[in-house]
N, C-alpha and C positions, 0 to 999 in steps of 0.2 A: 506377390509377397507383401504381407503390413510394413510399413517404412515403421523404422528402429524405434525404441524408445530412449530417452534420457531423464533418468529418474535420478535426479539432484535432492539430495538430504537437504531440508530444513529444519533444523534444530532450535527450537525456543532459548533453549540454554546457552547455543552460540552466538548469539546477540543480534540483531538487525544488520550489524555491519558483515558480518559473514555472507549473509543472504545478498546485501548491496553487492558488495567484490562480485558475487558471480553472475550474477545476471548484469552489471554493467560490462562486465569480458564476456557475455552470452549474445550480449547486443550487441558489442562491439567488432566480434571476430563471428564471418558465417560459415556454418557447421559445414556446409559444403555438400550435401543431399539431405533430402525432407524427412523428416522427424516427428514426433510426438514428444510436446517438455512434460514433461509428470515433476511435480514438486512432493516430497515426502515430509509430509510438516506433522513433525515430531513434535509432542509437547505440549500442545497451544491446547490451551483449552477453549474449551466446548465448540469444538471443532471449528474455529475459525481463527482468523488472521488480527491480533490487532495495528491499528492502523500504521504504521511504522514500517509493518512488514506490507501491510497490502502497498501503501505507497512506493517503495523499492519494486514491486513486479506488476506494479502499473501499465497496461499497452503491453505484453509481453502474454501471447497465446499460450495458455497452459491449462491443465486439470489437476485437482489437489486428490492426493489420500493421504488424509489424517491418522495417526498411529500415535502410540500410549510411548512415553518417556521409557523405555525401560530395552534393553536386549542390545543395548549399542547397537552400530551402525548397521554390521551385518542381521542384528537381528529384524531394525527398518529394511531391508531388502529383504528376507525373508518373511515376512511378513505384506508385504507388497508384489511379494511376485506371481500369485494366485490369480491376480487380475490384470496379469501381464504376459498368460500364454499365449504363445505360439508368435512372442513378438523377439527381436534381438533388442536387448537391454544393456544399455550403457549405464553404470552405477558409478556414479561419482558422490562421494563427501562434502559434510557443510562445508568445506574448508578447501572446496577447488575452486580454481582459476581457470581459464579457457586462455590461453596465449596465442594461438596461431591460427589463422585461417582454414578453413578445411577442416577441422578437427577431427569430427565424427566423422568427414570419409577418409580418415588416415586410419581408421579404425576399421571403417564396414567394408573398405578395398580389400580386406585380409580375411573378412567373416567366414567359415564354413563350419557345415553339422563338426560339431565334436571338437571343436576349435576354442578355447579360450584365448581371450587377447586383452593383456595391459603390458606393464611394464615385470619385468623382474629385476627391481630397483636393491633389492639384497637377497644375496644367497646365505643369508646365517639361518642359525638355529637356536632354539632357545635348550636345546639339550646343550651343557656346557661341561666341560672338563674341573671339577669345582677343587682338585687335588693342585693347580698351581698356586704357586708363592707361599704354600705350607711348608713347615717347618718338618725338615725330615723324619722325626719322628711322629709325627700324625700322618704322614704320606705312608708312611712304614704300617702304621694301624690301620689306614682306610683299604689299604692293598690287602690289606687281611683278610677283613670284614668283606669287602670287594671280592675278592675269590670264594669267602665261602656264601655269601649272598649266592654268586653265579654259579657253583656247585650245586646250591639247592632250585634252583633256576632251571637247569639243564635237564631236571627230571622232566620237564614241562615245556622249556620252547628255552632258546637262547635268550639273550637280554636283547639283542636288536630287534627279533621279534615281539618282543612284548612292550618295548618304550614308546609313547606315543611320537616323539621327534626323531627325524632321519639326523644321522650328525652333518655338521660341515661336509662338504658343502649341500643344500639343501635347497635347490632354486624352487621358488614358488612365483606364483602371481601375485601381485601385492592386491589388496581388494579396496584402496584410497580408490581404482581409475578401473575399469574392469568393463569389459564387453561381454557376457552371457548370451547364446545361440539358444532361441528353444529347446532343442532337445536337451539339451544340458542343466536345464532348468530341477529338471529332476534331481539334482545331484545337492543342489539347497535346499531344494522343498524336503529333503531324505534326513535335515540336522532339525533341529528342535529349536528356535528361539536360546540363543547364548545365555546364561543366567550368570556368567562370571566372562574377565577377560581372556582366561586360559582357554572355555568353552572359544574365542574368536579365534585366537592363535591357533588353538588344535584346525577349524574350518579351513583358515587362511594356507597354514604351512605346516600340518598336520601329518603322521602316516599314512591318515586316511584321510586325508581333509581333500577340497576340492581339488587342485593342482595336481598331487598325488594320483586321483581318481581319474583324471582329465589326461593322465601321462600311460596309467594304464589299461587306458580304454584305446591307446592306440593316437 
């Protein structure tokens, strides 16, 4: 099997010191089995590093794929994961830290087909109850409105089936720290490059978004 990948965002816009922080906690704490670093350097124009940044990953074995400012984070993974099959892909943010020794094998101990693995750091939703701390009489008119919406709704599917967020609780994987298995790769390559933040959230913690997908597929 290809030893894992760790494909760390490098964002232009998050300044040099972001990109210091993690490769100094990259160098500092070892990953704990053998690896491939991929740098995802966002931004930078005409496909290179200026010196700031090459200076911070100095001495430090890696390959670069350069990608365009635009699709946020998820959409730098997506966009990068074409030339990452059939490898397990650890996706971490400009803005991670490496704390503990081992890391990446506290991660690949647990790898298998069909397995996603990070944190589920919150169980919320962005579907919300927007009727509290109204004044009884606008609760009184939205319950209205509210029922005959869902009266005309019923000719067609319920409201749970049709809203894109599961309500509370809604456990997702959060996609700041995230493990991807080959086979699963399909399941990103299947969304489109995010054009808005709604387009992440739906991916992240979605009806159908990955987590969801990843829960029904057993």
């Amino acid at each position: 099997m290809s030893p894992p990948v760790v494909a760390h965002l490098v964002r232009c816009a998050d300044g040099v010191e972001a990109c210091r922080r993690f490769i100094s906690s990259y160098r500092a704490h070892d990953a704990g089995c053998g690896h491939e670093l991929v740098l995802l350097c966002k931004g930078f124009p005409a496909d290179s590093l200026p010196q700031e940044w090459e200076r911070s990953v100095a001495g430090v074995v890696h390959r670069r794929v350069h990608l365009p400012d635009d699709g946020f984070d998820l959409g730098a993974y997506r966009r990068a994961l074409p030339g990452l099959q059939g490898r397990h892909v650890l996706f971490l943010n400009g803005h991670a830290q490496i704390l503990a020794v081992g890391w990446l094998d506290l991660f690949m101990r647990h790898a298998a087909p069909g397995r996603l693995i990070g944190a589920t750091a919150s169980w919320n939703s962005h579907r919300r109850d927007r009727m509290t701390a109204c004044p009884p009489w606008l609760v009184l008119r939205r319950r209205l409105v509210s029922r005959l919406w869902r009266a005309w709704l019923s000719a067609r599917a319920s409201w749970d089936d049709l809203a894109p967020y599961l309500p509370f609780p809604n456990p997702h994987v959060r996609t700041n720290a995230f493990l991807l298995p080959p086979d699963l790769h399909r399941l990103v390559l299947a969304w489109p490059v995010p054009s808005g933040k709604a387009d992440c959230h739906a991916l992240e913690s979605g009806r159908d978004g990955l987590s969801r997908q990843v829960l029904a597929g057993g």
